[in-house]
N, C-alpha and C positions, 0 to 999 in steps of 0.2 A: 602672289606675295603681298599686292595692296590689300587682299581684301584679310588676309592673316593678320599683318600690322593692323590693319583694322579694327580687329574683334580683340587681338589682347590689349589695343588700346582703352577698346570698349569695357573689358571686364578690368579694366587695373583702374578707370575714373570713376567705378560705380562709388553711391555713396557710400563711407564710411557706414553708417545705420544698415543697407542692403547688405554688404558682405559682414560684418556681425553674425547678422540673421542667418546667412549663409552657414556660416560657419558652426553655427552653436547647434543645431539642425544636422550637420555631421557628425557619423564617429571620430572622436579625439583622433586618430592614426590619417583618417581620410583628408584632416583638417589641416592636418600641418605639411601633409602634404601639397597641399596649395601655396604653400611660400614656394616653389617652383613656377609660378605664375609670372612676377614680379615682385620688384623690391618694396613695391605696396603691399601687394598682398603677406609679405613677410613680416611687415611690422602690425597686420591685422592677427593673424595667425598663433601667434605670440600673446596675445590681452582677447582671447577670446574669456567674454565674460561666463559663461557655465565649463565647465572642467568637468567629463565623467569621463573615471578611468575604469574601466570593468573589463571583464572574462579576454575581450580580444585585446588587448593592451598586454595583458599578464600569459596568454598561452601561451607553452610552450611547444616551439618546433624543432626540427633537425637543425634549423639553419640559424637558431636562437639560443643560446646558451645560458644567458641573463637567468639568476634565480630572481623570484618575488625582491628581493631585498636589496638587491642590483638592478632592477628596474624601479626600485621607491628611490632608489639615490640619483638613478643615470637618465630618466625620464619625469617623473612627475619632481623632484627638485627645481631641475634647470629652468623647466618650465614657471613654476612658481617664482623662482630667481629675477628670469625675465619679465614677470609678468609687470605690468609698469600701470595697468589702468583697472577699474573697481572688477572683482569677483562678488557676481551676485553667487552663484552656484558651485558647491561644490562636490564631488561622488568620488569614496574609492571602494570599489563593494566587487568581490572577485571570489569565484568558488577555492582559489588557490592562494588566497590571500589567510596571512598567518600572523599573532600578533607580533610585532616587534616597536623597538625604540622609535625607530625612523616614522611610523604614524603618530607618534608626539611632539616628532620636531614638527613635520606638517600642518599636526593643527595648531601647535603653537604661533608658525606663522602665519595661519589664518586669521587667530585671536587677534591679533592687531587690524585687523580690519573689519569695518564699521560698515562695510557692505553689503557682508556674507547674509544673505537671507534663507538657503537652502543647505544644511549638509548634509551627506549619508555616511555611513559606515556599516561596512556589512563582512565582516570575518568570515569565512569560508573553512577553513582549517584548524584543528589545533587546541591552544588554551581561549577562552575568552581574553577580550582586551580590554586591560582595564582606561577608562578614562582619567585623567589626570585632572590637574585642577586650569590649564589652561584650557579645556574643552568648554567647564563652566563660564569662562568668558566671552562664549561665543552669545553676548546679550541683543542681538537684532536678529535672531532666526527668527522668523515664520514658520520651515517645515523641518523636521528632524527624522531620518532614520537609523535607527539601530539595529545589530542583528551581532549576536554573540560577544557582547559587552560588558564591564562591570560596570555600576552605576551607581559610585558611592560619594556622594557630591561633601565638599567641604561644608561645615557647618555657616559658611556663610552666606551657600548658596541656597534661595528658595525656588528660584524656578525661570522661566522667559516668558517675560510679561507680553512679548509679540507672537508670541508660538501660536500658531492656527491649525495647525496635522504635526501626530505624534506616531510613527512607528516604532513599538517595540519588540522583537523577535528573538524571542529565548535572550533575553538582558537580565542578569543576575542583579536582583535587585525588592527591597523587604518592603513591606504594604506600606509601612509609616514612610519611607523615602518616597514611592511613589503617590502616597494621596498627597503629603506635603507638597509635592514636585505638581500634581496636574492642579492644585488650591490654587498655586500661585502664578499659572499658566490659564487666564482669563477671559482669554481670547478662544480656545481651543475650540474648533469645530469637527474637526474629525480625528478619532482616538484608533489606531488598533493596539490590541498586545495580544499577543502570539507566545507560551508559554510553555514550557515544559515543568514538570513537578522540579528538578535540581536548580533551574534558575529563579524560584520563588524562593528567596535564604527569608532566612529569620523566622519569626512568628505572624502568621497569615492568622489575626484574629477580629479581622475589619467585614465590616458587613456590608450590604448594598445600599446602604441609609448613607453609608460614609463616600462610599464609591460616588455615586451620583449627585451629593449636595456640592461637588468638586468640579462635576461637568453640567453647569446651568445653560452650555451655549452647545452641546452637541449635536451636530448634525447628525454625522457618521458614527457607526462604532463597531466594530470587527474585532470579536473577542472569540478565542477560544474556551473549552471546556476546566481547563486547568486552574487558571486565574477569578475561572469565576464560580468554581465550586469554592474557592479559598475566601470568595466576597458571603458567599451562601451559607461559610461554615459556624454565622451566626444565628440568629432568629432573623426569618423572610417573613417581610410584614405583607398584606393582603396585596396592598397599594403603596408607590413610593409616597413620602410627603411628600416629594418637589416632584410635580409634572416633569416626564421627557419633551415639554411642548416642540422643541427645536428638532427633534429625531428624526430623520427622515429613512436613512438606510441601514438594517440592523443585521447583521452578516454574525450568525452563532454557530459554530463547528464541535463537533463531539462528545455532542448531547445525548444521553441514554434515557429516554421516556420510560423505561422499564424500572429508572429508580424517580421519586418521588422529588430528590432535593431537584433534578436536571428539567425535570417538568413543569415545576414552580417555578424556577428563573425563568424560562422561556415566557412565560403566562403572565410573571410580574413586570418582564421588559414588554412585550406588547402591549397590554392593558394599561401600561402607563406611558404610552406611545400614543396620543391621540390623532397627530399628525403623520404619523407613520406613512410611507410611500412606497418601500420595497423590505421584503421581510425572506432572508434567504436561514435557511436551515440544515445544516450538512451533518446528519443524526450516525453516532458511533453504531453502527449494526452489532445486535448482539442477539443468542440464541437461549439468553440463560430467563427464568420463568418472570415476567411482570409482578410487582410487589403491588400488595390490594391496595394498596392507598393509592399508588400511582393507577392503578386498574379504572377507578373510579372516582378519583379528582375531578375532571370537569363535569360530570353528572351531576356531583355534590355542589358545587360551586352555581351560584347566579351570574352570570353574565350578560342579562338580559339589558343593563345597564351601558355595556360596551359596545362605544363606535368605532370603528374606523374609517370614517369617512373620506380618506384621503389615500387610503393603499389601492397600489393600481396591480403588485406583482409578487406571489407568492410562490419560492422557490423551497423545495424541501427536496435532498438528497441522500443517498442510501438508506432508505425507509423499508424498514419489513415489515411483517405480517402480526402487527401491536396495536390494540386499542387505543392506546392514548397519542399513538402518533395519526391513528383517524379521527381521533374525538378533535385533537389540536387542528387539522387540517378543516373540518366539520366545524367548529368553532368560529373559523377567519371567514368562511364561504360564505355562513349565516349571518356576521354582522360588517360586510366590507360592501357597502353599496357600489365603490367608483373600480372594483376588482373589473382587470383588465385580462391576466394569465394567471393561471394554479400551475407551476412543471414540478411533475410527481419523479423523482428517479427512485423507484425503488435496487436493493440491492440484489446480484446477480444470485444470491445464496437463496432469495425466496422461490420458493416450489410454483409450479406453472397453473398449477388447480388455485394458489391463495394468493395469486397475482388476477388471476379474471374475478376472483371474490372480492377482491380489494378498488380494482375497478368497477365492478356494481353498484357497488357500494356508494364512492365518488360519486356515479353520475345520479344518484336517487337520495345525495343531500341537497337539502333547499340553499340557496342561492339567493344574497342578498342583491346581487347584479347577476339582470339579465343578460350582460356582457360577456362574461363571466368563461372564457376559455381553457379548458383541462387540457393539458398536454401532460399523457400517462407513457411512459419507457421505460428499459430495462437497465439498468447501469452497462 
């Protein structure tokens, strides 16, 4: 019995800063659980400063009844009610989450607080959720996620002068709101948008000239195919004006080398990547015949001019049996001196005769690094 009194003496004096740590480190549910400890730990438990509520908060069980909308009132309320000390963080992002009112009161009472440095929102169900205009006042974020949201900012918002990561995921929302919105986000070092054609409204008649004079400090950038055929849907100039000097990892999904516009972004983001470090590429598979211009693009083209002295890891996934997605790969190998890995996944629909041709191939281009590791597999 001493040595019990002993140890919950031990864990109810730790420091305030230790149990914090403790705490924000746990899932929300595991967390408030610990106010069974002691009447310390109860007043810890309560001002835990990150707050995510996600999928295990919101499942439903047999022995659960609560809908989505009776756990935003009956759990994450109370909570914020009591909450008595700064929220840096905050997450409600749930495959079962639908929009409603009660996520406007929430962020409304976040709006008043000057601490908030992290928020997400992530819709799982349903209509998109529109933002209101207390969202716009969350002016000290750092990182923002979104995911099934509308994004129509009051005319007197231009943007968060502190934002450093920006995720957008299928957020309805028109080129001029978003180049306005990332101009005046100056800070920003890593971008994704993640897109579908219905969440691009408006007129998409902005080009990659516009796009990138907006992100002078990008590190990161994770764009799919959608958004950025709609940047391409103007004239693509050989080379950006503004260097990507800052670029380090460039993640591009659902590219079709077999058309010419998809081939040229890929070419004009790395070529203007000089600093480039990792180069991943998740190519749309398709069966239908290569267009001549995309057939012979990089043969046309000099790039004898192009370094990349700084890539160490080139990833390219579901890749079939297309010239220009080996000329592209051919391309990086012959001018990335410090290349550390090639990981080739071609897709499972390619034939087993133009999968060993495809690897010959590979291993009998020259090789700007003798380093230079091929990891060839099958999706």
């Amino acid at each position: 019995m001493e040595v019990l009194g002993l140890s919950l003496d031990m864990i109810s004096n730790l420091p305030p800063n230790i149990i914090q740590t403790m705490l924000t480190l746990m899932p929300i549910r595991d967390a408030f659980k610990t106010s069974i400890l002691s009447r310390n730990w109860r007043y810890h438990c309560v001002n835990i400063p990150k707050l995510k509520f996600d999928d295990e908060i919101f499942q439903v069980s047999p022995h659960n009844y609560l809908t989505i909308k009776c756990k935003l009132l009956h759990i994450i309320y109370p909570i914020l009610l009591l909450h008595h000390r700064h929220i840096v963080s905050f997450s409600l992002s749930s495959s079962q989450l639908t929009s409603c009112c009660e996520i406007d009161q929430i962020i409304l009472h976040l709006s008043k607080m000057s601490t908030l440095k992290t928020f997400s929102l992530c819709i799982g169900l349903g209509n998109d959720h529109k933002l209101l205009s207390s969202f716009f006042m969350l002016q000290h974020l750092k990182h923002l996620k979104l995911q099934n949201c509308v994004f129509q900012p009051p005319s007197s918002f231009y943007g968060f002068s502190r934002l450093k990561s920006l995720y957008f995921h299928n957020v309805s929302i028109t080129s001029k709101v978003l180049l306005r919105f990332i101009f005046n986000c100056p800070l920003l070092k890593s971008f994704t948008l993640i897109e579908d054609k219905k969440h691009l409204t408006g007129c998409w008649n902005s080009d990659f000239v516009e796009l990138f004079t907006c992100l002078p400090m990008i590190e990161h950038l994770c764009m799919n195919s959608s958004p950025l055929k709609c940047f391409a849907s103007g004239v693509l100039p050989d080379k950006l004006p503004i260097a990507l000097v800052n670029l380090r990892v460039l993640n591009v999904s659902g590219l079709c080398f077999a058309k010419e516009v998809d081939l040229c972004c890929a070419l004009l983001l790395v070529t203007s990547s000089s600093n480039i470090e990792k180069i991943k590429m998740e190519m749309c598979y398709t069966s239908e015949v290569v267009s001549q211009s995309a057939m012979n693009l990089i043969d046309l083209v000099d790039y004898c001019n192009v370094t990349l002295d700084n890539l160490r890891e080139l990833e390219m996934r579901n890749m079939g049996n297309m010239k220009p997605e080996m000329d592209f790969v051919k391309l990086i190998l012959g001018n990335s001196p410090m290349l550390k890995k090639v990981g080739i996944v071609i897709d499972n629909r390619v034939a087993v005769n133009a999968e060993v041709k495809m690897l010959r191939e590979l291993l009998q281009y020259q090789r700007a690094s003798t380093n230079a590791k091929i990891i060839f597999e099958r999706q």
